[in-house]
C-alpha positions as CSV (number, residue, x, y, z in Angstrom):
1,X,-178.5,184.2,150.6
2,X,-179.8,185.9,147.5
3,X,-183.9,185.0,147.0
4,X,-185.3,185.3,143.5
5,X,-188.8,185.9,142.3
6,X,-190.1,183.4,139.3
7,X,-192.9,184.5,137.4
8,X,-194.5,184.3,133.8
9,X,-196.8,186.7,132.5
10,X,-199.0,186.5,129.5
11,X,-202.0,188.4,128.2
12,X,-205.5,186.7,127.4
13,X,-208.4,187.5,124.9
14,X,-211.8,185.0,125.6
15,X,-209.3,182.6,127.5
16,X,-207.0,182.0,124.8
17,X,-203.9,183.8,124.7
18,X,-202.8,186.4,123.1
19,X,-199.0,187.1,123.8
20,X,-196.6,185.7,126.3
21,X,-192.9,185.3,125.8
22,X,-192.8,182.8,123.1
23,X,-195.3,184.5,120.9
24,X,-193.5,188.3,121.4
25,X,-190.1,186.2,120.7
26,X,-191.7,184.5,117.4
27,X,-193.3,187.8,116.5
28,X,-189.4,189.7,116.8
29,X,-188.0,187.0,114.5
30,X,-190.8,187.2,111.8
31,X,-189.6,191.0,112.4
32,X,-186.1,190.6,111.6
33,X,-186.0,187.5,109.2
34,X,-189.2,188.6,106.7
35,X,-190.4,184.7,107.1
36,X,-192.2,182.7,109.7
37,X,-190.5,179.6,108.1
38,X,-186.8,181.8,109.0
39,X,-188.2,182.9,112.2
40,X,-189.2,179.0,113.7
41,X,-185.7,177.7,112.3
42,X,-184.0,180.7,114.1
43,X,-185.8,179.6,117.2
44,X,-185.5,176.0,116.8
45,X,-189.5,175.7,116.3
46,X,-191.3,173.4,113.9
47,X,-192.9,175.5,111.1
48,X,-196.3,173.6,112.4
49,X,-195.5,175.0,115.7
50,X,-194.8,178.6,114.6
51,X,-197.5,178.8,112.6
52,X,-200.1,177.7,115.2
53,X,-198.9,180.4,117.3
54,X,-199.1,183.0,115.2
55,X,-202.7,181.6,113.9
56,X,-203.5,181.8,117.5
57,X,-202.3,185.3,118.1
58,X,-203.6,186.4,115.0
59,X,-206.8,184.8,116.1
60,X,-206.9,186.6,119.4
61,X,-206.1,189.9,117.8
62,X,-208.5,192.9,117.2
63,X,-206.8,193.1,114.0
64,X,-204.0,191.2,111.8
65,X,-201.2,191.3,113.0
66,X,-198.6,189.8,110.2
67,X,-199.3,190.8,106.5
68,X,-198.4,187.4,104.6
69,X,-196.9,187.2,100.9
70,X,-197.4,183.5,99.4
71,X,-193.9,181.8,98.3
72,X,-193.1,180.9,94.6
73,X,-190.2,181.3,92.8
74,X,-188.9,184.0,95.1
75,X,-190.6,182.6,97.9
76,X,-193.0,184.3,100.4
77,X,-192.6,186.3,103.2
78,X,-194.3,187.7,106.2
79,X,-193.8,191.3,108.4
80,X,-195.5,192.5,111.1
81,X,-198.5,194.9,110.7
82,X,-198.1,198.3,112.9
83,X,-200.7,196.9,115.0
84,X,-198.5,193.7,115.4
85,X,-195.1,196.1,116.1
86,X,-197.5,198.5,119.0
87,X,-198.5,195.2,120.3
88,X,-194.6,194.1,121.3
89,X,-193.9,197.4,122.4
90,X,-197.0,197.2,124.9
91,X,-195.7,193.8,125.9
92,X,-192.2,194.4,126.5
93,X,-193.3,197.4,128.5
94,X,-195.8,195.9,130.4
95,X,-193.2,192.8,131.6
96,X,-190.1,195.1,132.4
97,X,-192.9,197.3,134.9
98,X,-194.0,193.5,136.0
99,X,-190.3,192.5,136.9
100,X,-189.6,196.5,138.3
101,X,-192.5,195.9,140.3
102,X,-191.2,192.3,141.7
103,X,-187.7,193.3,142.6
104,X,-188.8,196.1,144.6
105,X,-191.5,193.7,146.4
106,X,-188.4,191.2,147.0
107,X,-186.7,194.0,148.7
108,X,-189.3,193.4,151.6
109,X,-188.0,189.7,151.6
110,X,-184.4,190.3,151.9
111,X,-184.6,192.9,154.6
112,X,-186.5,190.3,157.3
């Protein structure tokens, strides 16, 4: 029998959060498609959607973290700030040591 270990992580500011999986995954396609209306389609989100959660992480933030050009003729655009980009990095980091951290505590599990 082989046991897994479920678990969600997310990080809070004044009990609204700041990143969890769905905001870092947003965050990586405003990275790579220049647009938060490019990054919701590529993640089958509702602009509405997207943009509350960036608002909301933005919100949380101790500083921007998307620099946002309006649209117009050659339409607008959005990219992650350094702050923003540090941010994932921290995340990512921080969830790989979380799951690191629960396969070794499955081990103990397994071995009963």
């Amino acid at each position: 029998m082989k046991y897994k270990i479920k678990s969600r992580i997310w990080i809070e500011a004044d009990n609204n959060v700041l990143l969890g999986e769905g905001r870092v995954h947003l965050l990586k396609a405003i990275q790579e498609t220049g647009s938060l209306s490019k990054a919701a389609r590529s993640l089958n989100l509702s602009y509405k959607k997207a943009w509350n959660l960036l608002d909301s992480v933005n919100k949380s933030a101790k500083k921007p973290v998307t620099v946002n050009s309006i649209g117009g003729k050659g339409g607008g655009g959005a990219q992650l700030t350094d702050y923003g980009l540090s941010l994932i990095r921290a995340f990512d980091e921080i969830n790989k040591n979380c799951w690191d951290f629960l396969d070794k505590q499955l081990e103990k599990i397994e071995h009963i």
